[in-house]
DSSP file (Angstrom, degrees, kcal/mol; ACC not computed):
  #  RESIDUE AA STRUCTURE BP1 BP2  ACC     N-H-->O    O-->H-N    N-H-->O    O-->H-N    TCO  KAPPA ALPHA  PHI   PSI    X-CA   Y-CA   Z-CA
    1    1 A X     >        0   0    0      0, 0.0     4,-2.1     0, 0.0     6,-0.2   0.000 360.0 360.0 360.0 -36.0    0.0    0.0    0.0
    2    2 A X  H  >> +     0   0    0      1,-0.2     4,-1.8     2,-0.2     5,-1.3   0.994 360.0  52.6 -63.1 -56.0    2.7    2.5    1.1
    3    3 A X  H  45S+     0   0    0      3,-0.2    -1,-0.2     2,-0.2    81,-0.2   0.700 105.5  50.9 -39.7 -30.9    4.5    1.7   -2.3
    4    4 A X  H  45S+     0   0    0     80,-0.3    -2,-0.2    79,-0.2    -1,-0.2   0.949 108.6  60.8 -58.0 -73.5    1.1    2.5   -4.2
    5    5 A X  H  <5S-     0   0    0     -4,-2.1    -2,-0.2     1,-0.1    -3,-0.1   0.698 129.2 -95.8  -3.8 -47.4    1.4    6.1   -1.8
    6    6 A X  T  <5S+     0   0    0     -4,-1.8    -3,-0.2     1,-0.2    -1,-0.1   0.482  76.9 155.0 113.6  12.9    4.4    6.9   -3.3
    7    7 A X      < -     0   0    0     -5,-1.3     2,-0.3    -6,-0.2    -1,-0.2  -0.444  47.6-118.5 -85.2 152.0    6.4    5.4   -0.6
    8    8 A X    >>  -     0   0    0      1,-0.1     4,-1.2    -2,-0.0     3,-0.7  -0.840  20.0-118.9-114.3 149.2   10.2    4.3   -2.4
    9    9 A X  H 3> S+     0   0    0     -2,-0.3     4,-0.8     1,-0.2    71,-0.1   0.611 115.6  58.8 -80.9 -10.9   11.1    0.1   -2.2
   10   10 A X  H 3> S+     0   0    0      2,-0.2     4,-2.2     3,-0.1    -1,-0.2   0.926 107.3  43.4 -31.8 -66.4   14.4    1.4    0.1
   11   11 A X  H <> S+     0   0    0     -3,-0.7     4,-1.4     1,-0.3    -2,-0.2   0.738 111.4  51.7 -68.2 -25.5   12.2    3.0    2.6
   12   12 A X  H  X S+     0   0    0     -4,-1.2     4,-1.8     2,-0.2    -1,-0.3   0.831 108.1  55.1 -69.3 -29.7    9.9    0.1    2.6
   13   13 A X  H  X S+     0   0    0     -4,-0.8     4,-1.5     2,-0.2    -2,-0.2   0.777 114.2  39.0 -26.8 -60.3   13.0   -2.2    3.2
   14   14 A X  H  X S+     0   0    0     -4,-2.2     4,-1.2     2,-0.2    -3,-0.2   0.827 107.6  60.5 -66.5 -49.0   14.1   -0.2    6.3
   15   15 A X  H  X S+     0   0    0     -4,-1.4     4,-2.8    -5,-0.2     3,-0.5   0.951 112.5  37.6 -49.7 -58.7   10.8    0.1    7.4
   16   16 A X  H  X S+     0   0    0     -4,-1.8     4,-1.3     1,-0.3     3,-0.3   0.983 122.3  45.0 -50.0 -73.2   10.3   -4.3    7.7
   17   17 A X  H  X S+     0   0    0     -4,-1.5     4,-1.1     2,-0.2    -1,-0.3   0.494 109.4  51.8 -69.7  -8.2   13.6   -4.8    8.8
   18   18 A X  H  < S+     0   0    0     -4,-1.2     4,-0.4    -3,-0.5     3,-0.3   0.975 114.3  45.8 -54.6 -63.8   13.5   -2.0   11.4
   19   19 A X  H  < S+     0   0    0     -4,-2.8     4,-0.5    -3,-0.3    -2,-0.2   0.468 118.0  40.6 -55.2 -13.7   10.3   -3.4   12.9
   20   20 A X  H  X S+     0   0    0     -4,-1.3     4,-1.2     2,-0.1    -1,-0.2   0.939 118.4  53.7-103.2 -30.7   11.7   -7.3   12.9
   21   21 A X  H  X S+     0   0    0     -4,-1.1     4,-0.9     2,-0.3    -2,-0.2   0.562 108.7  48.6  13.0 -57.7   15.3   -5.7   14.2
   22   22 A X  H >> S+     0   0    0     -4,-0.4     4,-1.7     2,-0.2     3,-1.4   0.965 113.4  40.9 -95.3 -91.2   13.7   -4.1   16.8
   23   23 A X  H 3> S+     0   0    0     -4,-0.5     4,-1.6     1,-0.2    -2,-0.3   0.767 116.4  50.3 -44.0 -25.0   11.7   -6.9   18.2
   24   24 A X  H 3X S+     0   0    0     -4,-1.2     4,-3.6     2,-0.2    -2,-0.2   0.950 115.0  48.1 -62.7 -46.5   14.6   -9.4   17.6
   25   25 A X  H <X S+     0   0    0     -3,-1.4     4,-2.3    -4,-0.9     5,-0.3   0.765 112.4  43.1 -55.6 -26.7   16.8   -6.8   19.5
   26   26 A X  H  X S+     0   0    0     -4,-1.7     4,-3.0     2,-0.2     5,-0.3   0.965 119.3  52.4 -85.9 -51.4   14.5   -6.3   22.3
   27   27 A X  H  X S+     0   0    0     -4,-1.6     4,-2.0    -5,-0.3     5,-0.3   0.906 112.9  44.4 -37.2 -70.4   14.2  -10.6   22.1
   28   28 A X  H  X S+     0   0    0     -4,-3.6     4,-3.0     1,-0.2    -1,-0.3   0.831 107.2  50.7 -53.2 -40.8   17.3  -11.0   22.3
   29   29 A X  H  X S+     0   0    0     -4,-2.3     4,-0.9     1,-0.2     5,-0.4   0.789 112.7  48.3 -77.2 -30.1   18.4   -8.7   24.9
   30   30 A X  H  X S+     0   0    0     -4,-3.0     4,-1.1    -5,-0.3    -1,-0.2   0.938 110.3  58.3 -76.2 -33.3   15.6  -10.0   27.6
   31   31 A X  H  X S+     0   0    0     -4,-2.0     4,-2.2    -5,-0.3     5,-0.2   0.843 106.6  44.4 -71.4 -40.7   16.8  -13.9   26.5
   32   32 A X  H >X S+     0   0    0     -4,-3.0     4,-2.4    -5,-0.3     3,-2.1   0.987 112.6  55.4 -87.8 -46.3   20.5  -13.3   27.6
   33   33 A X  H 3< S+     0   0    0     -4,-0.9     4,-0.2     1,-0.3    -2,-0.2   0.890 110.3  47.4  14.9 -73.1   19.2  -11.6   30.7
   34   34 A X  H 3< S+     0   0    0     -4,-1.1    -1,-0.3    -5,-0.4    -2,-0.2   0.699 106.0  53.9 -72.8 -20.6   17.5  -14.4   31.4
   35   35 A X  H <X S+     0   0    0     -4,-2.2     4,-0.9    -3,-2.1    -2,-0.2   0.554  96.7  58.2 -98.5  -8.4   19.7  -16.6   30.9
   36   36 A X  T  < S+     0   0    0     -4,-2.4    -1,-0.2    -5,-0.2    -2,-0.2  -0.002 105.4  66.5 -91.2  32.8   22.7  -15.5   33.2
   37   37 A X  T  4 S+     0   0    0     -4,-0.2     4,-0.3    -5,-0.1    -1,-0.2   0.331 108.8  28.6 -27.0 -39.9   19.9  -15.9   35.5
   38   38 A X  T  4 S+     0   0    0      1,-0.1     4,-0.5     2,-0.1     5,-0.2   0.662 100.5  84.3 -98.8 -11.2   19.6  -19.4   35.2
   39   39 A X  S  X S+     0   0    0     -4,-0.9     4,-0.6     1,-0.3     3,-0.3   0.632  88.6  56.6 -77.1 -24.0   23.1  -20.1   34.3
   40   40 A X  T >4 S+     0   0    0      1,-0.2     3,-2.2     2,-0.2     4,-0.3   0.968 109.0  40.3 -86.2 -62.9   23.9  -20.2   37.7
   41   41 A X  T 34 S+     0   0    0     -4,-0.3    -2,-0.2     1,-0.2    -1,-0.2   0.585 115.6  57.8 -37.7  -9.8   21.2  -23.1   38.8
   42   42 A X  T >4 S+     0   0    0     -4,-0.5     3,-1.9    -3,-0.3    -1,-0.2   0.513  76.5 106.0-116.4 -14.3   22.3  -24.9   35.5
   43   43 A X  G X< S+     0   0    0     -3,-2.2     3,-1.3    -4,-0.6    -2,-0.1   0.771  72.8  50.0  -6.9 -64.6   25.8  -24.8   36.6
   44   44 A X  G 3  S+     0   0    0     -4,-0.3    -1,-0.3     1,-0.3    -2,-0.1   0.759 109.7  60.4 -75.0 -23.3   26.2  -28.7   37.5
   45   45 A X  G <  S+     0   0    0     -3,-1.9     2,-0.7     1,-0.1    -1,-0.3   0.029  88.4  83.4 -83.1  -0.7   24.6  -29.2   33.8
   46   46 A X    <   -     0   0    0     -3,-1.3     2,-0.2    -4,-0.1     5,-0.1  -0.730  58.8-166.8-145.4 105.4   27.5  -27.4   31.9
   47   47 A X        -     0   0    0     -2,-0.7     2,-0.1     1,-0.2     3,-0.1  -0.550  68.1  -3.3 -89.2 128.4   30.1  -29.2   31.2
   48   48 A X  S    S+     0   0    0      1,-0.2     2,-0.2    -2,-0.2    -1,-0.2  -0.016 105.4  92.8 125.7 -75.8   33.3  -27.0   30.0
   49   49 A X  S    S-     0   0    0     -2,-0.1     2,-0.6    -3,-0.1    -1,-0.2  -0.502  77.7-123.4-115.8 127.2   31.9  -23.7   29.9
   50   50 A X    >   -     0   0    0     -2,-0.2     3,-2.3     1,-0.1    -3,-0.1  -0.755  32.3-117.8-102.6 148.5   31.9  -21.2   32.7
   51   51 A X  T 3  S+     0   0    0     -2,-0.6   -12,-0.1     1,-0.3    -1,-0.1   0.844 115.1  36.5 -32.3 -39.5   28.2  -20.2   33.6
   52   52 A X  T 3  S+     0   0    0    -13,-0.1     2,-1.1     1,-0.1    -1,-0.3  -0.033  77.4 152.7-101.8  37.2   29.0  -16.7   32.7
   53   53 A X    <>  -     0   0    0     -3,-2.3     4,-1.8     1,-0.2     3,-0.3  -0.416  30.6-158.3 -98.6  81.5   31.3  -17.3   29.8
   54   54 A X  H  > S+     0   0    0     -2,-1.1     4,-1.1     2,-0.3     5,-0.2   0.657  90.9  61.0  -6.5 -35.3   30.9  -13.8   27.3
   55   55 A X  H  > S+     0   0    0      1,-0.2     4,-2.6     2,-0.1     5,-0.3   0.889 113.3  39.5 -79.7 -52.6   32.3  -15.7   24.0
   56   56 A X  H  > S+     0   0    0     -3,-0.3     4,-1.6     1,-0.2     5,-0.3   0.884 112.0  49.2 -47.5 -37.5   29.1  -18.1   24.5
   57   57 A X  H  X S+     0   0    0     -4,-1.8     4,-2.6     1,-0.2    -1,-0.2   0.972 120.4  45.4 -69.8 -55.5   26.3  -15.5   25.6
   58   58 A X  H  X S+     0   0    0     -4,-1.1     4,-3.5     2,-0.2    -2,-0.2   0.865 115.2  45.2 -32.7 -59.3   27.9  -13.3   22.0
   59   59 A X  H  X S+     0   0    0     -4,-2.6     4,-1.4     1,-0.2     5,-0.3   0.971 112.1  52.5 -67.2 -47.7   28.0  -16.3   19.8
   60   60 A X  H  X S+     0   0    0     -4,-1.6     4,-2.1    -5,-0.3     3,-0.5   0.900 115.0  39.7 -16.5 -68.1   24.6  -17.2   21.0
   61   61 A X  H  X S+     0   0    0     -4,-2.6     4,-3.0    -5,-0.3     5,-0.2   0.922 113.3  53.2 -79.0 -29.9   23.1  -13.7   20.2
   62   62 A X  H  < S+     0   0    0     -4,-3.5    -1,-0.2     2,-0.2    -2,-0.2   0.534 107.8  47.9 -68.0  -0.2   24.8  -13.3   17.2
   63   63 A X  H  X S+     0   0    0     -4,-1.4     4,-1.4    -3,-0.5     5,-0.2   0.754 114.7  47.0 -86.4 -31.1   23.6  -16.5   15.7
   64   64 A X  H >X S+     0   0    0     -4,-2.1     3,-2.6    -5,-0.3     4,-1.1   0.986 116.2  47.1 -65.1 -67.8   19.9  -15.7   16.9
   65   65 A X  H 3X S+     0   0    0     -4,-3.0     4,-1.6     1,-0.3    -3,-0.2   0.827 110.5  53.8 -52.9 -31.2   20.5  -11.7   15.2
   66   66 A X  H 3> S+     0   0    0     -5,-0.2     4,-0.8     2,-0.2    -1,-0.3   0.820 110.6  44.0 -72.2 -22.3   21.8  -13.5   12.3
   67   67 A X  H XX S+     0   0    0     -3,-2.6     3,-2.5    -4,-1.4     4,-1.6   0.926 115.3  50.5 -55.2 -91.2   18.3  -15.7   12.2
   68   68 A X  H 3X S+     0   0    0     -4,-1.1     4,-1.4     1,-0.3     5,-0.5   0.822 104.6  53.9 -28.3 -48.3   16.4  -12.7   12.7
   69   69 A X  H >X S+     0   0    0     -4,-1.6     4,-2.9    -5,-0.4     3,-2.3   0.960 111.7  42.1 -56.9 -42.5   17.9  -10.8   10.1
   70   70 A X  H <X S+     0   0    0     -3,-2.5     4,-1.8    -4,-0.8    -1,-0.2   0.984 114.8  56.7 -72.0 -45.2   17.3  -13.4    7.3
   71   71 A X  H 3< S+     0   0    0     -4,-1.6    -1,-0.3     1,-0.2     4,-0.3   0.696 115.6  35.1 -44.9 -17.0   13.5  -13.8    9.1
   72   72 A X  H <X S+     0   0    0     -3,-2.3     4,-2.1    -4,-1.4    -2,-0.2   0.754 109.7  69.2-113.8 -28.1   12.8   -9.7    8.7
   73   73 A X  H >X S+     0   0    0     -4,-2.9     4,-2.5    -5,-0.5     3,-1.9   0.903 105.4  44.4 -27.3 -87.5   15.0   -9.9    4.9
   74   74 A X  H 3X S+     0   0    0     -4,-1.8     4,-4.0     1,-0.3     5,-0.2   0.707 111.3  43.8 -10.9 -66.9   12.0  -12.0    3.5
   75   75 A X  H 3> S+     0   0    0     -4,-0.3     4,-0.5     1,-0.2    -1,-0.3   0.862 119.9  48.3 -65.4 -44.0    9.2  -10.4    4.6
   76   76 A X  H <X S+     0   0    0     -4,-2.1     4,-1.6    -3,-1.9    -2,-0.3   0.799 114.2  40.9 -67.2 -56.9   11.1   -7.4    3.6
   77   77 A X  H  < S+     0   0    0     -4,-2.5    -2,-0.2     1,-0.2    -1,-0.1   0.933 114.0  57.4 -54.6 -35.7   12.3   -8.6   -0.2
   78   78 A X  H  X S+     0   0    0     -4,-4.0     4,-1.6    -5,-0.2     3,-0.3   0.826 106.7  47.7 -67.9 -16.0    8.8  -10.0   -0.4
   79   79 A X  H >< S+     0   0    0     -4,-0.5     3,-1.0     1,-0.3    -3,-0.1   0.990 108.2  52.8 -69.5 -78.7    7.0   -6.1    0.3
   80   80 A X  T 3< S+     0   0    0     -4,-1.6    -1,-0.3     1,-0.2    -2,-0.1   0.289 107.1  59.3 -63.0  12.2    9.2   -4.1   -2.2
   81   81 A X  T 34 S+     0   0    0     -3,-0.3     2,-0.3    -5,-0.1    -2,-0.2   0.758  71.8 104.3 -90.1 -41.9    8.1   -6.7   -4.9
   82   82 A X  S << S-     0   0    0     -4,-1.6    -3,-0.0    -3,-1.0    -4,-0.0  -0.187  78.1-117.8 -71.9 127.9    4.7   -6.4   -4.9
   83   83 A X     >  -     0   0    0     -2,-0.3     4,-0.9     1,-0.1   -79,-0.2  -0.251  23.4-128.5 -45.1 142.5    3.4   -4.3   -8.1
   84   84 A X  T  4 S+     0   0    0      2,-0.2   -80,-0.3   -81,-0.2     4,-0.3   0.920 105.6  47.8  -9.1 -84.8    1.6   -1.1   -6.9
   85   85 A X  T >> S+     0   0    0      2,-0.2     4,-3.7     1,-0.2     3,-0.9   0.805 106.9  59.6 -39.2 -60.8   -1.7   -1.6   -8.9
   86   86 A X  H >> S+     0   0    0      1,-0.3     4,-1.9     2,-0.2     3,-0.6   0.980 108.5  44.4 -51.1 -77.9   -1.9   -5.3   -7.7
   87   87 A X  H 3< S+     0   0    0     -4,-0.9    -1,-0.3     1,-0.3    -2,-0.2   0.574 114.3  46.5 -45.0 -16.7   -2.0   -4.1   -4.1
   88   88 A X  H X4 S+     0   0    0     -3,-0.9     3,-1.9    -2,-0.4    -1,-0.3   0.727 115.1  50.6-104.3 -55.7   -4.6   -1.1   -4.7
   89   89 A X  H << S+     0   0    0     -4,-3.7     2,-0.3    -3,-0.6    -2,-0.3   0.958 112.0  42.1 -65.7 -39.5   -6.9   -3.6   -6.7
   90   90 A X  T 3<        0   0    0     -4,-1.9    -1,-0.3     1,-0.2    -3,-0.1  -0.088 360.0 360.0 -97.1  55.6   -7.0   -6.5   -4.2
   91   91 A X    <         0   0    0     -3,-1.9    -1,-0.2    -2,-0.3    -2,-0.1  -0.199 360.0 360.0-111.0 360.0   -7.4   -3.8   -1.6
C-alpha cells in the first residue's frame, strides 16, 4: 500500500527490517538476561563452559540476530516486490 502512496522500495526495506530488528533486539536482549539468571542453577549441567562465559552469551546472540535478520530480509524482499496496482486492486 505504502508503495502504491508513493512510498520508495528502500524505505519500505528499512521500514520491515527496522520493525523485525527491533523486536529481535528487544528478544534477544531479555533472553540473555534471562539466561545469566539461570546459568547459575544450570551450573552442575554445563560441562566446559563457565556459567557466565561472554564468548558463548555473544555467539549465541549473534547466531539468533543473524536468524532474525534473514527472518525480517523476506518479509522485507517480499514487500518491495509487490506491483503497486496489484496491491490497490486487491485492496
Amino acid at each position: 500500500m505504502r508503495l502504491a502512496l508513493g512510498a520508495g522500495r528502500g524505505e519500505i526495506a528499512r521500514l520491515v527490517l527496522r520493525q523485525g530488528l527491533t523486536l529481535a533486539g528487544a528478544g534477544i536482549a531479555l533472553g540473555c538476561l534471562a539466561a545469566a539468571g539461570v546459568t547459575r542453577y544450570m551450573a552442575l549441567w554445563i560441562y566446559g563452559v563457565t556459567p557466565l562465559d561472554p564468548t558463548t552469551f555473544a555467539a549465541c546472540a549473534l547466531g539468533m540476530l543473524a536468524v532474525a535478520l534473514v527472518a525480517a530480509y523476506l518479509p522485507a524482499r517480499n514487500a518491495t516486490s509487490v506491483d503497486p496496482v496489484v496491491a490497490l486492486r486487491s485492496e
